[in-house]
C-alpha positions as CSV (number, residue, x, y, z in Angstrom):
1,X,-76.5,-18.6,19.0
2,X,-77.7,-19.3,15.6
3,X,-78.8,-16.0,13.5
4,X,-82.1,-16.8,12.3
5,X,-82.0,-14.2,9.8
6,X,-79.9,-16.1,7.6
7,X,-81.1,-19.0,5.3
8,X,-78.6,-21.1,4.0
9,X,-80.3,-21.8,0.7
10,X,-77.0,-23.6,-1.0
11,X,-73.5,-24.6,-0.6
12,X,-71.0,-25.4,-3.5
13,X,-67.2,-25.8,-3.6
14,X,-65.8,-23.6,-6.5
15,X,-61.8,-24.1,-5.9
16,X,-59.5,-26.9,-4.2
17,X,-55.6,-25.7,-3.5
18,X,-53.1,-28.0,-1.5
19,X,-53.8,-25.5,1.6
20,X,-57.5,-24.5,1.3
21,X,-60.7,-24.7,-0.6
22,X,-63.3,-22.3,-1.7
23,X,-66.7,-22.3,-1.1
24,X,-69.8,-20.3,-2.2
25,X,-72.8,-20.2,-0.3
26,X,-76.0,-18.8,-1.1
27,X,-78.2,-17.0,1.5
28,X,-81.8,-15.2,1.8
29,X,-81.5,-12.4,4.5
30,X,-85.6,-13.5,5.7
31,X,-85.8,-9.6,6.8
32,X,-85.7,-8.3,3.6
33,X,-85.8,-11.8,1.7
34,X,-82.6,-10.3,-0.4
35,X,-80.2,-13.5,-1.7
36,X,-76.8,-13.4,-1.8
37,X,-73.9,-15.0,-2.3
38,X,-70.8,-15.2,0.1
39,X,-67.1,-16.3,-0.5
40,X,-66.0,-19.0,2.4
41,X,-62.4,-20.1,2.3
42,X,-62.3,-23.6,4.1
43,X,-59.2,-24.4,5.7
44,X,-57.8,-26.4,8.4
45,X,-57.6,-25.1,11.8
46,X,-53.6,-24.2,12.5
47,X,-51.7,-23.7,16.1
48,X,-49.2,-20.7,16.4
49,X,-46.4,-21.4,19.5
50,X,-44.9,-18.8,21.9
51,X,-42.0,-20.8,22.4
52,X,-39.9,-19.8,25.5
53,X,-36.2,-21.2,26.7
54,X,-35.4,-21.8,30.2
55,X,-33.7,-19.0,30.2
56,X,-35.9,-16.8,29.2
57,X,-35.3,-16.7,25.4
58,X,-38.7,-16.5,22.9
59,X,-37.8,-19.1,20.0
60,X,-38.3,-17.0,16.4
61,X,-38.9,-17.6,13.0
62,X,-38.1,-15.2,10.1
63,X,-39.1,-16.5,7.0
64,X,-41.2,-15.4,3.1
65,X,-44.4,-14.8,2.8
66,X,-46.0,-14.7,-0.6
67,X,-48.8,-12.9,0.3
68,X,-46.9,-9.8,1.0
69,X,-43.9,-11.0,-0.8
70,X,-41.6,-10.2,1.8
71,X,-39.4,-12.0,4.9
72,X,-41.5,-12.1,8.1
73,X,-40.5,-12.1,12.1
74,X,-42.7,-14.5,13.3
75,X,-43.8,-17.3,15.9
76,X,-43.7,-20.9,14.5
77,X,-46.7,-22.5,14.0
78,X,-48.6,-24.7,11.2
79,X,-51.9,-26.8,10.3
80,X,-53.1,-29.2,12.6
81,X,-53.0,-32.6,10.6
82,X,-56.6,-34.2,11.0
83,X,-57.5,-35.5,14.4
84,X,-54.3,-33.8,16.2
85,X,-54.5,-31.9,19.2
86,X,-53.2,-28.0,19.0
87,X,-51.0,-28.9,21.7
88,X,-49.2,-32.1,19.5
89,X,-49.8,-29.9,16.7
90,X,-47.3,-27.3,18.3
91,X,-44.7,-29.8,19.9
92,X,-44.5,-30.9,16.2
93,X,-44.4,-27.8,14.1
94,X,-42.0,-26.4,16.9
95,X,-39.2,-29.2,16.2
96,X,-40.2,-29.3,12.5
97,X,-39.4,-25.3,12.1
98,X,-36.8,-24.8,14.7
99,X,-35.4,-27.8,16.2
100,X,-36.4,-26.9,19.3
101,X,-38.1,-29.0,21.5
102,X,-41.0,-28.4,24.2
103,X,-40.0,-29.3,28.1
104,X,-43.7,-28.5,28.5
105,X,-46.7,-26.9,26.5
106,X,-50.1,-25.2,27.7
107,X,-53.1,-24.7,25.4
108,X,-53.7,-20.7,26.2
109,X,-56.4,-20.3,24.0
110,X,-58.5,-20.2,19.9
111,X,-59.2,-17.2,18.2
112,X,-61.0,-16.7,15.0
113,X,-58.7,-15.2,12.6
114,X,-61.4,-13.9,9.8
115,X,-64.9,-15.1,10.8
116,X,-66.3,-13.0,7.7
117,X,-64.5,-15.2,5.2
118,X,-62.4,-18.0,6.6
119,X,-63.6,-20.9,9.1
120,X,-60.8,-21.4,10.5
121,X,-59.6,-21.8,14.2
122,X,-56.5,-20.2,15.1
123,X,-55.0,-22.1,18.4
124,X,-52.4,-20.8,20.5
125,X,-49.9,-22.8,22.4
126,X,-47.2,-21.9,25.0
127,X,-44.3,-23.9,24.8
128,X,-42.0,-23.6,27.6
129,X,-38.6,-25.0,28.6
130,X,-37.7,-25.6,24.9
131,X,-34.3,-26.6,24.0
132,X,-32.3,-27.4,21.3
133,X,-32.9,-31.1,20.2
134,X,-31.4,-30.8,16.6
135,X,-31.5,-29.6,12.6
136,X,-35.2,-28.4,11.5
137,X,-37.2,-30.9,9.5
138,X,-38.2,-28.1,6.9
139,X,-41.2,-28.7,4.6
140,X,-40.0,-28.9,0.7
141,X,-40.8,-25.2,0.5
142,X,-39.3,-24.2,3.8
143,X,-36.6,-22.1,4.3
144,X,-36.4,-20.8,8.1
145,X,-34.2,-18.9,10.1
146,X,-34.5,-19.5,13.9
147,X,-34.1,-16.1,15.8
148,X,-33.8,-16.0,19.3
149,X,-34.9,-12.8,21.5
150,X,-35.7,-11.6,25.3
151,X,-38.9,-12.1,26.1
152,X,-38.8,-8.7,27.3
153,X,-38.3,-7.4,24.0
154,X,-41.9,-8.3,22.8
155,X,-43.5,-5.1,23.2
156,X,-40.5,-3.2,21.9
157,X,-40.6,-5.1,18.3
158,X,-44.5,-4.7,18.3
159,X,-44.1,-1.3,18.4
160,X,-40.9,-0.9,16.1
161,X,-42.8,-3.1,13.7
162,X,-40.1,-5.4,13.6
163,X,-43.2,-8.2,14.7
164,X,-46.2,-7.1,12.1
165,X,-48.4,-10.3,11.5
166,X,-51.2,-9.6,12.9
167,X,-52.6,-12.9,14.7
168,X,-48.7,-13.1,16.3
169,X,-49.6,-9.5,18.1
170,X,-53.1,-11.4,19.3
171,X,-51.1,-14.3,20.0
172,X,-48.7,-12.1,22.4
173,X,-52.0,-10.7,23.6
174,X,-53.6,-13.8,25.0
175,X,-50.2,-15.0,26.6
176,X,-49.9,-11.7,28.4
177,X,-53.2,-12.0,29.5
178,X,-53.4,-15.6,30.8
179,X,-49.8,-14.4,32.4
180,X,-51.6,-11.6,34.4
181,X,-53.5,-14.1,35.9
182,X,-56.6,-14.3,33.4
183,X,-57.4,-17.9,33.1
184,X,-56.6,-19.9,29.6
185,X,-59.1,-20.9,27.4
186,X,-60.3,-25.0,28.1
187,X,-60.6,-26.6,24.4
C-alpha cells in the first residue's frame, strides 16, 4: 500500500560508484506540508546461498570487508547481473566463490536489507548437494577462503559471534524456518 502522506516532489542522482548510486529525493509530508530531502542508495538486488554438502557440510566463506575493515565468516553470495534469476544468480556466485557446485537449489525467500535507505532486495537461496567441481573464479578483488562446517554448528557460531553479518543471521533465520515446515517465499 502506497503512503499517501508522502509526495514525491523530485528525484536526482548525486553519485555513481561501480556497485551503487546515490540518489536524493525530495518529499512534502501533506500532513504537515514539511519538505524534505532523503538519501536513497540504489543498488542491484544481490542473492546470499546457504550452501549445504551431501554430507551435511555448510560451504563458508571468510573473507575482508572494507566497511569494517576486517576478515568476515560468511555465506557466499553476490549481485544478481541484470535479468538473472536469484536462483542462477546463486548457482553462479557459489562456483565463482567456492568452487562448489549446486546438485540442486531452492529459492527460500527476499528480505529487505535497509528499506530506510537502500532499495535493494536481498534473496536467499538454498543450495543443496554441492560438491567440489574445481578452483574459484575470484573477482579481480577477490581473495576467499572456503571454510567448511556442521550444519549443526550454526547456532553455536551465532552465538560465539564467530558469524556476525547481520543479513547471514536472517539468512539462517528463514532456512530454519522454511525447514520447520513454514512454507518458502514464491518470487
Amino acid at each position: 500500500m502506497l503512503d499517501r502522506s508522502w509526495t514525491l516532489l523530485d528525484s536526482r542522482q548525486i553519485a555513481q560508484y561501480p556497485i551503487l548510486r546515490l540518489r536524493e529525493d525530495r518529499y512534502r509530508f501533506e500532513p504537515t506540508g514539511a519538505e524534505s530531502c532523503f538519501i536513497v542508495c540504489d543498488t542491484a538486488d544481490w542473492a546470499l546461498i546457504i550452501a549445504t554438502t551431501a554430507d551435511g557440510q555448510l560451504v563458508l566463506v571468510r573473507q575482508y570487508r572494507h566497511g569494517v575493515q576486517e576478515v568476515v565468516l560468511e555465506v557466499p553470495g553476490g549481485v544478481l547481473d541484470h535479468g538473472e534469476s536469484p536462483e542462477d544468480a546463486a548457482r553462479r556466485e557459489l562456483r565463482e566463490e567456492t568452487g562448489y557446485e549446486a546438485g540442486r537449489v531452492r529459492y527460500l525467500g527476499k528480505m529487505l536489507p535497509n528499506p530506510a535507505i537502500n532499495n535493494a532486495r536481498l534473496h536467499v537461496v538454498l543450495a543443496e548437494d554441492c560438491r567440489w567441481a574445481g578452483a574459484p573464479q575470484f573477482d579481480p578483488f577477490e581473495q576467499i577462503d572456503v571454510v567448511l562446517r556442521p550444519v549443526a554448528d550454526v547456532p553455536r557460531m551465532i552465538a560465539a559471534g564467530e558469524i556476525a553479518h547481520a543479513l547471514v543471521i536472517a539468512s539462517f533465520a528463514l532456512w530454519d524456518s522454511v525447514r520447520r515446515g513454514e512454507q518458502g517465499e514464491q518470487h
